[in-house]
C-alpha positions in Angstrom: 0.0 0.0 0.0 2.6 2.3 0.3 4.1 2.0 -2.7 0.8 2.5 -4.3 1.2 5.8 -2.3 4.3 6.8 -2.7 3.8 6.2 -6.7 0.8 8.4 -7.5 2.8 11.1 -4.8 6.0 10.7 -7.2 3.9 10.8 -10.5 1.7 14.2 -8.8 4.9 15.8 -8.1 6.2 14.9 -12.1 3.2 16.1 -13.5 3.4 19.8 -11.7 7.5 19.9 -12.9 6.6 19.1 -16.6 3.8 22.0 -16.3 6.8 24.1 -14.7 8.7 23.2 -17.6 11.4 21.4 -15.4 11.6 18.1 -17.9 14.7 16.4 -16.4 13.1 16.7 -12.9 10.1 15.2 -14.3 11.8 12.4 -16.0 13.0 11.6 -12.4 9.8 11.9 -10.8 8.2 9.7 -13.8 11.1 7.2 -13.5 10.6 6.9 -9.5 6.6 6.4 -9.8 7.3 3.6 -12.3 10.2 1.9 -9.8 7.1 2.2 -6.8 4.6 1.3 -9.1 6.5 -2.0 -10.8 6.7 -2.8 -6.7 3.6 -3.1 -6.4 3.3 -5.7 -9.1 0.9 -3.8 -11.0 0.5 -3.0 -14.6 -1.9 -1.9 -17.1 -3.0 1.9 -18.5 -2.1 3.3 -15.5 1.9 2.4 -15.9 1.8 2.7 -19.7 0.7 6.3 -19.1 3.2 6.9 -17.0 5.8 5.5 -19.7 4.3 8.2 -22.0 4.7 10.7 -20.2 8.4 10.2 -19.3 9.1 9.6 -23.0 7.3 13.4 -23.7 9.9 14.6 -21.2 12.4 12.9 -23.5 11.1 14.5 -26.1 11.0 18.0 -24.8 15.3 17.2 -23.7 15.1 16.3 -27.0 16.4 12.3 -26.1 14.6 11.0 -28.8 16.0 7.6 -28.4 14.5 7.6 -24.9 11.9 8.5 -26.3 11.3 5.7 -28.4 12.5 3.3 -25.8 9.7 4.9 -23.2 7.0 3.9 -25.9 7.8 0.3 -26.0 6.7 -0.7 -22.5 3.3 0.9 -23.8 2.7 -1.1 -27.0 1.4 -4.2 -24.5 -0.6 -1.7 -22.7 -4.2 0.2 -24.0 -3.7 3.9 -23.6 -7.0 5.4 -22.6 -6.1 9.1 -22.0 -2.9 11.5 -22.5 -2.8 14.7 -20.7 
């Protein structure tokens, strides 16, 4: 349960740094809520939008590598929203 916590507090605090513009925080933030998130042996749309998310902040660092490498874990996974 904490993990399920501490991810969705790790993917809040991501989300307000890309708004702030701070992408390489965020990718940090978006790579720690997956770590908590894979913890707690979950998987789905949830995690998979995580993943795109990170990869956007790949984009915006212009890491276009990472970001194709963030879109792969999604393929498996059914997107329903992108914000």
């Amino acid at each position: 349960m904490a993990d399920s916590c501490q991810s969705a507090s790790a993917y809040q605090e991501a989300n307000s740094l890309f708004v702030d513009e701070d992408y390489d925080r965020a990718f940090e933030q978006y790579s720690k809520a997956i770590d908590l998130y894979d913890k707690k042996g979950s998987s789905g749309s949830g995690l998979a939008e995580i993943y795109v998310k990170r990869a956007a902040c790949n984009t915006k660092l212009q890491k276009y590598t990472g970001t194709v490498s963030n879109g792969e874990p999604c393929s498996n996974h059914t997107v329903l929203s992108i914000v």
